[in-house]
MARKEKOL-260282 format. One line per 3 residues: number of its first residue (from 1); their letters; for each residue x, y, z of N, C-alpha, C, CB. Coordinates in steps of 0.02 Angstrom, whole numbers. Glycine has a CB too. Layout:
<rs>
NUM> a> X/Y/Z/X/Y/Z/X/Y/Z/X/Y/Z; ...
</rs>
This chain:
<rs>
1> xxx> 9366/-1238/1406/9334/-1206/1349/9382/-1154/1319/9267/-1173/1370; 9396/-1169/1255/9438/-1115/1222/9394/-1057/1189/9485/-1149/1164; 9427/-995/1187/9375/-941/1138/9415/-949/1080/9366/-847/1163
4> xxx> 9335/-933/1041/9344/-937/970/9360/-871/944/9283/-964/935; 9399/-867/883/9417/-811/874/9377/-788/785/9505/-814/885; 9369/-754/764/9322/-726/722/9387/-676/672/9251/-679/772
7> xxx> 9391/-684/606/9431/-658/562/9374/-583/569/9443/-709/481; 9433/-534/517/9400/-475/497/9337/-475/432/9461/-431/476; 9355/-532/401/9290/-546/363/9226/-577/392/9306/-588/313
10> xxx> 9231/-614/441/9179/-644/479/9156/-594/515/9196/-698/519; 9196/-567/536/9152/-486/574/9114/-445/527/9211/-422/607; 9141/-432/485/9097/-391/421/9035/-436/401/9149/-378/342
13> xxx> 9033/-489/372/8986/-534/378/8944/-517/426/9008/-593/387; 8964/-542/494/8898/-528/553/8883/-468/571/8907/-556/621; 8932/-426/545/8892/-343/569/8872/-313/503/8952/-275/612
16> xxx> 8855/-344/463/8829/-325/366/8860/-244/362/8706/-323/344; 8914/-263/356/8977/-212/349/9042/-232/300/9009/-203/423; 9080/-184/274/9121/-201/233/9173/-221/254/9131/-164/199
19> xxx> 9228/-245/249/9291/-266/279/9328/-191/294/9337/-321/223; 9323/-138/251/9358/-81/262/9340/-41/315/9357/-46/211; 9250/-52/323/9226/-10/407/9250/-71/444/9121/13/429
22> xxx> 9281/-147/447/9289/-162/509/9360/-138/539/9277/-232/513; 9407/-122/455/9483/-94/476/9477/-41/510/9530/-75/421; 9431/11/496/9432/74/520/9403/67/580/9402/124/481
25> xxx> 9341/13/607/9351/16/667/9414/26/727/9326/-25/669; 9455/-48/708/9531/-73/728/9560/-10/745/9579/-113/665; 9571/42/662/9600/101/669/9583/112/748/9572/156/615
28> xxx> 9525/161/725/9506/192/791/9500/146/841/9445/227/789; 9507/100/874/9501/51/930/9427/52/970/9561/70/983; 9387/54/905/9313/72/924/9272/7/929/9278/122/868
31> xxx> 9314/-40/937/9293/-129/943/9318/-171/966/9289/-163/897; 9337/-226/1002/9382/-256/1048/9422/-317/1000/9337/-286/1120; 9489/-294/977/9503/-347/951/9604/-364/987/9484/-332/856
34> xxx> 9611/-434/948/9693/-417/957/9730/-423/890/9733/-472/1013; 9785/-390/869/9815/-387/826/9882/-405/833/9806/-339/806; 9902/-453/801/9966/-479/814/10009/-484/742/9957/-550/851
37> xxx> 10046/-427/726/10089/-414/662/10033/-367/627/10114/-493/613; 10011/-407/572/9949/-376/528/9913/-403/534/9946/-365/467; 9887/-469/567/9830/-492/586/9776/-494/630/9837/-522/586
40> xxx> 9715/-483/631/9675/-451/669/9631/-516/673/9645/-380/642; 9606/-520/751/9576/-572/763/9543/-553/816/9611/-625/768; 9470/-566/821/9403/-533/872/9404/-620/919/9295/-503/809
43> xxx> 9375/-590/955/9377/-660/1027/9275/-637/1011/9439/-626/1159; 9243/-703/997/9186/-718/979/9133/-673/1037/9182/-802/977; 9159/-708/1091/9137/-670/1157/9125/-604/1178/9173/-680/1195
46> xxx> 9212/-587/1167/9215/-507/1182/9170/-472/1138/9288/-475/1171; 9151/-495/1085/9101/-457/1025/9020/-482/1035/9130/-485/934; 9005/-529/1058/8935/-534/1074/8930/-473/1146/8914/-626/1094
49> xxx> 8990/-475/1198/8949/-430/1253/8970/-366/1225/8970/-440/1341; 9027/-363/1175/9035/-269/1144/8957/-256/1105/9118/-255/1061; 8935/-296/1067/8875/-301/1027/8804/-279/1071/8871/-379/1001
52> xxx> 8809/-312/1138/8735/-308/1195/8752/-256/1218/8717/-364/1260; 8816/-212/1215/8843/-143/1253/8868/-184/1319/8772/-73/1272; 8868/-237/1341/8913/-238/1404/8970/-223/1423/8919/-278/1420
55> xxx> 9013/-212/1347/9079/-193/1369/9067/-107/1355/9150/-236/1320; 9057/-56/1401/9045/15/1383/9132/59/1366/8996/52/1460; 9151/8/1409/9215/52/1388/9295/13/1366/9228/101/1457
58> xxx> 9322/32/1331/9393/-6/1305/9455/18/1309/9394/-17/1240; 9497/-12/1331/9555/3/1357/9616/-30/1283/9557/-39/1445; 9673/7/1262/9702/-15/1232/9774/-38/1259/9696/19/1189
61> xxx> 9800/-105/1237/9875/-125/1281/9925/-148/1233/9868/-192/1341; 9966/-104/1212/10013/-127/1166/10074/-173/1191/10037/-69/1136; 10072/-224/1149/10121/-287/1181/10188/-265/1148/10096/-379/1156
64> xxx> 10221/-296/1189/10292/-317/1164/10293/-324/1067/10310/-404/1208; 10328/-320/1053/10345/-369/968/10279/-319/939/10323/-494/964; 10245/-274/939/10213/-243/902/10146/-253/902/10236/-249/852
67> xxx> 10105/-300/940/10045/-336/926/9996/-278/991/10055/-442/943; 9941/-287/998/9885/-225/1029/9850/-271/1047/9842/-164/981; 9819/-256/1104/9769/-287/1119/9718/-249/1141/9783/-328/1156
70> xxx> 9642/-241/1132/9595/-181/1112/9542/-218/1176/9561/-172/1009; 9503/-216/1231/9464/-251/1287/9419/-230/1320/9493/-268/1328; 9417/-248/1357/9349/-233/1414/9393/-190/1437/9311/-296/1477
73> xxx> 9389/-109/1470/9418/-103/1530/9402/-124/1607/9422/-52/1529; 9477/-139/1638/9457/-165/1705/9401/-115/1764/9533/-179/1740; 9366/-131/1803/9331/-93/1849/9381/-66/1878/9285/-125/1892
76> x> 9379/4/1914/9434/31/1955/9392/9/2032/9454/126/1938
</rs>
């Protein structure tokens, strides 16, 4: 099973939000996404359990080549 990944307009769509509160989410890393160059792309998943509150907390991991990746944090 592959995850589906969800543009920044499809997120605005399902959260009846503008494309500019979903950038400013990103900004602030107040939503789980990954960004690779200038493109921002939500994992379908990670946003239904960020959405139910299962993911309470997020960890940010900046890759190599410039790209972020925004997640669940791991349990310690």
């Amino acid at each position: 099973m592959t995850d589906r990944y969800l543009t920044v307009e499809q997120v605005a769509k399902r959260r009846h939000c503008s494309v500019r509160v979903v950038h400013e989410w990103t900004r602030l890393n107040a939503i789980p996404y990954r960004r690779f160059g200038r493109r921002c792309l939500f994992v379908e998943a990670e946003l239904d359990a960020f959405e139910s509150g299962e993911l309470p907390r997020l960890e940010v991991v900046d890759l190599d080549g410039g790209g972020r990746v925004v997640r669940a944090k791991a349990a310690a």
